[in-house]
C-alpha positions as CSV (number, residue, x, y, z in Angstrom):
1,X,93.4,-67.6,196.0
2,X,93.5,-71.4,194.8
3,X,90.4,-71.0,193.1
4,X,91.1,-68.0,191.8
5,X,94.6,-69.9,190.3
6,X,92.6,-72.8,189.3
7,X,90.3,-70.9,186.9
8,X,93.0,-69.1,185.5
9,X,94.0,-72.8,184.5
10,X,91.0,-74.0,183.6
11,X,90.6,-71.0,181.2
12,X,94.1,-72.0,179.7
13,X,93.2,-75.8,179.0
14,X,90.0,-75.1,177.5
15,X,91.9,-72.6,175.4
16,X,94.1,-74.9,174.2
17,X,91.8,-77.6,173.6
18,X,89.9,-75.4,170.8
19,X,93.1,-74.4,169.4
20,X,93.5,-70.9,170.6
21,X,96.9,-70.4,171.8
22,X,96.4,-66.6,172.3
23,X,93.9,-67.4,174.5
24,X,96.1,-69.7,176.2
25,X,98.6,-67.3,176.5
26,X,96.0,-65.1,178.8
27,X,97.3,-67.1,181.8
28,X,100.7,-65.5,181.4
29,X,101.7,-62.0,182.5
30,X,102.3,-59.3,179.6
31,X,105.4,-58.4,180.7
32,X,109.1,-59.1,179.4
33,X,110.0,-60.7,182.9
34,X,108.0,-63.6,182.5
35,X,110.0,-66.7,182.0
36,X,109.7,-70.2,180.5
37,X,111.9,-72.9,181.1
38,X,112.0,-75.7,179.4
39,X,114.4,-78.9,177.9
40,X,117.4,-76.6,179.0
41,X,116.4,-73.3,177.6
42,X,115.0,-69.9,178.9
43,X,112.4,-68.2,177.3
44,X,111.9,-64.4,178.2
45,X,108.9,-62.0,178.2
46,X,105.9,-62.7,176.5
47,X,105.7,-61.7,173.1
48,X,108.5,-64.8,172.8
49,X,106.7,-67.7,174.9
50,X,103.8,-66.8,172.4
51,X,106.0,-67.1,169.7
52,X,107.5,-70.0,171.2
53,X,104.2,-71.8,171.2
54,X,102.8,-70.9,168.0
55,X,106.2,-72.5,166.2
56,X,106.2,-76.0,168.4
57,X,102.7,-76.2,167.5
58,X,101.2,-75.2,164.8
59,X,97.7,-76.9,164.0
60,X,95.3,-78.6,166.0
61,X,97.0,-81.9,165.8
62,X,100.1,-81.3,166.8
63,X,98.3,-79.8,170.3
64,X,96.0,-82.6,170.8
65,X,94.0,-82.7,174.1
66,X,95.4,-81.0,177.3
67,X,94.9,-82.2,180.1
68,X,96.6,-80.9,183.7
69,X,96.4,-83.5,186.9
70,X,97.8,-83.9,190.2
71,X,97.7,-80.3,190.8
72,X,99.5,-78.8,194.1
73,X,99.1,-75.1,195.6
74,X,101.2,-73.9,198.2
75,X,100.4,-70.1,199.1
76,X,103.4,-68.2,199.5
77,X,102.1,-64.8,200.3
78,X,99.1,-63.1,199.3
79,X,100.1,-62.0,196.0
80,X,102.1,-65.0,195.2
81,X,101.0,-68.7,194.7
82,X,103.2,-71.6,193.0
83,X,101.2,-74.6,191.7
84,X,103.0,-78.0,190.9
85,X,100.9,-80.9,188.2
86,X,101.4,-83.0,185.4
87,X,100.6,-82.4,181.8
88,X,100.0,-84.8,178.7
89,X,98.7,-84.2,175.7
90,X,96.5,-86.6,174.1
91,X,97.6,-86.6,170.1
92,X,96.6,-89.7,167.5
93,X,100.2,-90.6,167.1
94,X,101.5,-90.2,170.9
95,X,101.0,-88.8,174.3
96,X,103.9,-86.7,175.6
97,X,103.4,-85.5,179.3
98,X,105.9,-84.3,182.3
99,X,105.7,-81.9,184.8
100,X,105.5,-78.3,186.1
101,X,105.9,-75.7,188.3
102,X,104.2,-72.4,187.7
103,X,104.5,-69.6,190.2
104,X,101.5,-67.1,190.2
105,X,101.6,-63.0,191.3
106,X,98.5,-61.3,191.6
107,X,98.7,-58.5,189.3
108,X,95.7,-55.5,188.7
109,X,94.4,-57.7,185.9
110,X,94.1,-60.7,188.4
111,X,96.3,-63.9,188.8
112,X,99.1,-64.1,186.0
113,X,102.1,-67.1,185.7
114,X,105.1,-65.2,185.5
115,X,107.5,-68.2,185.5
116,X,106.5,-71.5,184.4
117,X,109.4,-74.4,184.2
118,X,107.9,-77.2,182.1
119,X,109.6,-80.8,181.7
120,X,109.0,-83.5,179.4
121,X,108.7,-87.1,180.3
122,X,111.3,-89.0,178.8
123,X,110.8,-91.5,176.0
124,X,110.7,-95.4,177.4
């Protein structure tokens, strides 16, 4: 199961470190009931996290270099894994980072994040 999870995000930072967001977005079930939270605001289903993604970032520079560390998996049953890290992207004009927690459900395409609450470090 955990290496099943980690691949899934593996596959999502290398997606996002050549620019694909799509791709990226692979990691996420297809479903209207997946939810992203993040600076105080819901996101629902994924068609709108995609969306969501491509406005905040919409070249290669403004995603920089992904990197997730510090990564945590606690089973929870055997269709549902939640996995705690840190993120930070690497950019020529700053390095924003934070924390998340993702949780997992095995779905008939494989492992799929169906909630992911991001958070941003903040600003010294």
């Amino acid at each position: 199961m955990r290496a099943e999870v980690g691949d899934v995000l593996a596959r999502q930072v290398s997606a996002w470190n050549a620019g694909d967001i799509p791709a990226f977005m692979e990691g996420y079930a297809r479903s209207e009931d997946t939810r992203f939270a993040s600076g105080g605001t819901i996101t629902r289903g994924w068609a709108t996290v995609l969306q969501r993604y491509q406005s905040r970032y919409q070249d290669r520079k403004a995603m920089g270099h992904l990197d997730f560390t510090g990564l945590e998996f606690s089973v929870l049953s055997s269709d549902s894994v939640m996995v705690f890290g840190h993120w930070r992207l690497k950019r020529d004009a700053d390095q924003p980072g934070g924390l998340f927690t993702l949780l997992f459900q095995r779905s008939q395409v494989g492992w799929r994040i169906v909630h992911d609450h991001t958070s941003a470090e903040s600003p010294n």
